[in-house]
N, C-alpha and C positions, 0 to 999 in steps of 0.2 A: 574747425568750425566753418571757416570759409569755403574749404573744398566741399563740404556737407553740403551747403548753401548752393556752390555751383553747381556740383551733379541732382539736387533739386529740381533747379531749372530746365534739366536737360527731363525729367519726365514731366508730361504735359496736365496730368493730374493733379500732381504735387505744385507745381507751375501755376497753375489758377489759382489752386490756392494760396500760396502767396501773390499772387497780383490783387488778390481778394483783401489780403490781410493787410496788404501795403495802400490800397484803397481808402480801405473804412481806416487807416491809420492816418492818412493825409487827411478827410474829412474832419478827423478829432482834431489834427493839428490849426486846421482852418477854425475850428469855434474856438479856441484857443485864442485865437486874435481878435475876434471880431468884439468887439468895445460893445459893454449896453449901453443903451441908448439914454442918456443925461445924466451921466456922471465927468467927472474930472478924474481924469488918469492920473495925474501926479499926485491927489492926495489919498487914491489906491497902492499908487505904487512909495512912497515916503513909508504909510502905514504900514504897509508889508514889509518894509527892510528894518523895521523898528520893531519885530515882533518875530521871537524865537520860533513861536508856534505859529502865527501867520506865515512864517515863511518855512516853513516847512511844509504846509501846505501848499504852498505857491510851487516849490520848486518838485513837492509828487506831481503837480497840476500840469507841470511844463510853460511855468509865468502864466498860468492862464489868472491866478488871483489878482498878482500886483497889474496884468494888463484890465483890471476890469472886464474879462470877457463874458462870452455867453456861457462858455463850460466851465464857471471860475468852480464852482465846488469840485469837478475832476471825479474822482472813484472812492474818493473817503468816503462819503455816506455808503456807497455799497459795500466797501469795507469792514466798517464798524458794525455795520449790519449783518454782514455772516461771523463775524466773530459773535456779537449778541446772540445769532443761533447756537453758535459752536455751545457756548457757555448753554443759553438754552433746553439742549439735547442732552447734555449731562444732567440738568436740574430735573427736566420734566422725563415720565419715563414713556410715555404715550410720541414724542420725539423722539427720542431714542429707537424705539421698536419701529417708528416708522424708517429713519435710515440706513438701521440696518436692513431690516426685512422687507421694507416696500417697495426694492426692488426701481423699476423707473418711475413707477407712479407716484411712489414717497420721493424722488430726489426732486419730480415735477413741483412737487406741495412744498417740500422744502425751502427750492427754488423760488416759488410763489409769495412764500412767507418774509424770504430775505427783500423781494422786489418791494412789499411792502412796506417793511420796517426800513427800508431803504429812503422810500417817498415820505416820510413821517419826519425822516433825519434830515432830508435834503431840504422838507422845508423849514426846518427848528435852525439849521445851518444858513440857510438863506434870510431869514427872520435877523439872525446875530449877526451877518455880514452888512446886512442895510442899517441896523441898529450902530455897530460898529465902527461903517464909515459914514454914518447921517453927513460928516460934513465934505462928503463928496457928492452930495444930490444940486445937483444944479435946478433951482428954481424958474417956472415959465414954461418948462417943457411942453407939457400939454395946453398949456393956454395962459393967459394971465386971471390971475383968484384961482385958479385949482390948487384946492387946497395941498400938501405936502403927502399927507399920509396916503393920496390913490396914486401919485408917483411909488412910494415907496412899497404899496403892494402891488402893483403891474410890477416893480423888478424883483419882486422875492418871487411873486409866478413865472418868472422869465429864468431867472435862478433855478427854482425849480425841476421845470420845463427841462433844461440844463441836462442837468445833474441826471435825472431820469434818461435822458438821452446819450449818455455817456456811459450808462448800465445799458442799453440795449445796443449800440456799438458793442460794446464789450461782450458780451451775449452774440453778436453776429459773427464776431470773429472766431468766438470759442465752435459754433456751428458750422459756420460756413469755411472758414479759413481752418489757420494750421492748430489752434487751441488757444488756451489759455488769456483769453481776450484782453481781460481787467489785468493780468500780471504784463503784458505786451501794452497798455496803455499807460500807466505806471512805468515803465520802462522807455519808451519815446518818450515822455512827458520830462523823466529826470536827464535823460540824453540831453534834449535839444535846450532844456534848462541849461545843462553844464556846459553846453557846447559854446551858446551864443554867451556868456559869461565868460567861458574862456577864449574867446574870439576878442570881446574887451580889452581884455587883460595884456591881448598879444600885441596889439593897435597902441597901447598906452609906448611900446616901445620905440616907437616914433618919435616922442618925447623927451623919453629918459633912458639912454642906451644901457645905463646899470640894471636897469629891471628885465634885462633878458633874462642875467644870473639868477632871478628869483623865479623867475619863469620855468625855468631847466632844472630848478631844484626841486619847486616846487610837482612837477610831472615825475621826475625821479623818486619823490617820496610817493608819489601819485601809485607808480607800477610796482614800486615794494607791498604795498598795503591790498595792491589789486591781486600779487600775487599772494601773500598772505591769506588774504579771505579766500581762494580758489580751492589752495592747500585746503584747509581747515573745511573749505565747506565738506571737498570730496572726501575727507579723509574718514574711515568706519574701524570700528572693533566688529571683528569675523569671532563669532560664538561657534564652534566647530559643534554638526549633531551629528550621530552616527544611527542609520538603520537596522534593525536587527533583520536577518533574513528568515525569512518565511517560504515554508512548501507548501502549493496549495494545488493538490491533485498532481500532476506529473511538472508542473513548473514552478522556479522559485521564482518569489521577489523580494524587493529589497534588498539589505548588504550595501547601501551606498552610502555617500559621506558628503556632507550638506554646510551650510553655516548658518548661521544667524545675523545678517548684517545691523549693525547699530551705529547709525551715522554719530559723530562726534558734537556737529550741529544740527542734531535733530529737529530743532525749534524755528532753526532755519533765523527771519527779523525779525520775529514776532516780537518777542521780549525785550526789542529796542525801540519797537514803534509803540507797545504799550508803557514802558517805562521813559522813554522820553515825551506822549504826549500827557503820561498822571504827571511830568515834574514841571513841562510847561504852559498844563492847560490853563490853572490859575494864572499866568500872567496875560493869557487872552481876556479870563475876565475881569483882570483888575483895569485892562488896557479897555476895555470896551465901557465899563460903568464909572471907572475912575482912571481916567485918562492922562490928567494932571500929576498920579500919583507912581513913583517909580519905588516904593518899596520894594516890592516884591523882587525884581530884577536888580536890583543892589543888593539880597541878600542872596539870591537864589542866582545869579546871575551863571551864563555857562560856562567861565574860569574862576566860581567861589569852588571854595573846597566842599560846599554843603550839598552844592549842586551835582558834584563827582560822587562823593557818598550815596545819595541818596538814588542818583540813574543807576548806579553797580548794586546797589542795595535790591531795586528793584527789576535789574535785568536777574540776578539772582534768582529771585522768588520767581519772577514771569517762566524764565527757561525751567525752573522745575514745575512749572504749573504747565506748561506746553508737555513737559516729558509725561506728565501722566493721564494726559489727552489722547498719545498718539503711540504712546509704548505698555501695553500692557500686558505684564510677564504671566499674567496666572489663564490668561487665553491663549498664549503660544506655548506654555508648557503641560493643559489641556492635549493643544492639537499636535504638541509630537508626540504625547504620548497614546495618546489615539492613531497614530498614525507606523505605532510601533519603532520610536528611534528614545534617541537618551542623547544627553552630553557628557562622554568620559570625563569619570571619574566623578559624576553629578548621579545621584538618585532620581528616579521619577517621580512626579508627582511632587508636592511641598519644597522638598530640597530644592529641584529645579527653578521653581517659583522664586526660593529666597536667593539664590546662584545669579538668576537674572537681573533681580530688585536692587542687587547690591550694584551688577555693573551697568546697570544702567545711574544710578546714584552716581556712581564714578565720571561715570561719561561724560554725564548733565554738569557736572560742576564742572571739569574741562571744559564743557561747551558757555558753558557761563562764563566764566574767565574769559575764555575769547573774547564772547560778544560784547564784556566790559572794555575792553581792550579795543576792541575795534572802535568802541563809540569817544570813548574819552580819548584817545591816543591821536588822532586824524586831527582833530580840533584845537590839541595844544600845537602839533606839528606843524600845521597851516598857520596858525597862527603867531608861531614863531617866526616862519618864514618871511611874513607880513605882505602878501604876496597882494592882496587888494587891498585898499586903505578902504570899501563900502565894506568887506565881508561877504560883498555876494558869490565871491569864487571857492569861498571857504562852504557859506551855506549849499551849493551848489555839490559841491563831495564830498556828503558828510560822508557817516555812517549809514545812516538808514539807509541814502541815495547809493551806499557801492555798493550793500550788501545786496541789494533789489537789481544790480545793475548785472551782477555775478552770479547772483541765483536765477535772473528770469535767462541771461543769456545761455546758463548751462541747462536749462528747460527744455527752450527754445530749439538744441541741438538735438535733446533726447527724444522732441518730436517728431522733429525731422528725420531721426534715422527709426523711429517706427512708421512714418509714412512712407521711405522706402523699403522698411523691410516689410511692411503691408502688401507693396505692390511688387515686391519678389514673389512673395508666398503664393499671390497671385497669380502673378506669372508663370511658376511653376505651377501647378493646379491646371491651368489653362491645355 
């Protein structure tokens, strides 16, 4: 990947564009800091290490929540917002036909519709964050007698504000730079989280020279898990098709021999990031309306046994509900046979259909296992280790955070070698 990266450099195309991308990527990280204006940072930052779900937002955000900043909502409402369509475009069929068939003018509309439901969510999310830390509003700001509540709506508009502005970053980079804008912001954000956490953690050893060991064990367990997820991510079941040959006036074609790749993680975090924020959204609202009250998190807590059950329960169902989003055997068993091939020793047509249905069933439960494994496993491991007495080095690599850290960075790569093999083909042509 790094050699990738430096022969990048050396073309001046590709080269802007990354300086592009490294730009609007330092801007993001700059609203990340900057404090709103009349709050108390320490009873954002207390609330956030006391809250599963808060800080799981904090550490996609890159601390930009526990810093109280101006981009504390980050890319989750844009987020949640194209998932809402995804699910959407299944539901409606008038959706549907637009993305498939509308070609750029339906992904513009698309696009249009995610930005809105995006604004709708960034401000219901900035509404529950001022409602949530009321008692981090510092009173007087604007004057002495103004009253409380036009403080508190100047910062859900500034929230707002925000959040809208970190969808169109995200948006600039997918355009102007190397792609993937929101998955590149998302990914600096849980970096420079993990980073400046594990920068703590190394400084505590000044203190206590026994905490190197937990330090070096802790990074050892670190690059098992990183290689783990790598494996697993790359790894695919090859569906062998074979063409039949055709003669068509004095030339044949076809006679060649194809596969079918079917990633093993097809679903990729989906099904971790829904299934850990359905197990700990409820304690953000019991944390926001009943604050005094810790049931929830003493029964549900993230080393109760109920709590393992029911995320594996739910990465389960999520990953088979991703598979049949983005795998569908009775449209690819259609287009080979429209395309005159077959899979030895499979019939065409229905056979094929139910040949696929099965291993994709197969696949998806492997790929389910994983990502149970990935999410419960990292958690108890760190936590063994005891490596931070706050937790923030532990929330800092979880799950969600490696598998996003692994997936954008092997993206990241696959762009980069279509930008230069763009400007080969180029070149060649010239």
């Amino acid at each position: 990947m790094f050699k990738t990266i430096i022969n990048a450099f050396k073309v001046k195309e590709v080269r802007t564009k990354l300086l592009i991308t490294l730009f609007l990527l330092l801007i993001y990280r700059i609203g990340c800091w900057i404090p709103l204006p009349g709050i108390d940072l320490e009873v954002f930052q207390t609330t956030t290490e006391g809250n599963d779900f808060l800080g799981l937002i904090s550490a996609v955000s890159g601390g930009a929540l526990s810093n109280g900043a101006l981009l504390a909502l980050g890319v989750a409402p844009y987020i949640t917002s194209s998932i809402i369509i995804q699910l959407m475009t299944l539901a409606i069929p008038s959706l549907e036909k637009l993305s498939r068939e509308g070609g750029e003018e339906g992904r513009k509309k698309i696009n249009f519709y995610t930005r809105i439901i995006a604004l709708f969510l960034s401000l219901a999310q900035a509404i529950g964050i001022i409602v949530g830390f009321g008692g981090a509003l510092m009173p007087g700001v604007l004057g002495e007698g103004a009253p409380a509540w036009v403080m508190s709506a100047c910062l859900v508009l500034i929230l707002t504000a925000g959040g809208m502005f970190t969808v169109w970053l995200g948006e600039r980079i997918t355009d102007l730079g190397i792609g993937n804008g929101m998955s590149l912001l998302i990914f600096v954000g849980i970096l420079s989280y993990a980073s400046s956490t594990l920068l703590g953690s190394i400084l505590q050893v000044g203190t206590d020279i026994d905490y190197l060991w937990n330090i070096l064990i802790f990074l050892f367990a670190l690059l098992l898990i990183f290689t783990f997820i790598v494996i697993m991510d790359l790894a695919e079941r090859r569906v062998p098709v074979q063409y039949a040959k055709q003669v068509k006036g004095r030339k044949m074609y076809g006679g060649q021999s194809s596969y079918i790749p079917i990633r093993v993680n097809g679903s990729g975090v989906l099904p971790i990031i829904f299934a850990t924020a359905l197990v700990t959204f409820p304690q953000l609202i019991s944390s926001i309306f009943w604050p005094e009250s810790n049931w929830y998190s003493d029964v549900l807590g993230t080393n109760s046994w109920a709590y393992i059950f029911l995320t594996a329960l739910f990465i389960l169902f999520f990953a088979y509900f991703a598979a049949q989003i983005t795998f569908k055997p009775d449209e690819i068993s259609k287009r080979i046979q429209q395309n005159g091939g077959f899979i030895p020793g499979i019939r065409a047509g229905k056979p094929t259909t139910e040949y696929l249905t099965r291993i994709s069933h197969r696949i998806t439960l492997f790929g389910a296992i994983f990502l149970a494994i990935i999410a419960l496993v990292p958690s108890f491991v760190f936590k063994f280790i005891d490596i931070s007495s706050t937790g923030t080095l532990v929330g800092a690599f979880s799950a969600t955070g490696l598998m996003i850290i692994v997936s954008v960075a092997l993206e990241f790569e696959k762009q980069l070698d279509a930008q230069m093999m763009m400007r080969t083909y180029k070149g060649f042509l010239k």
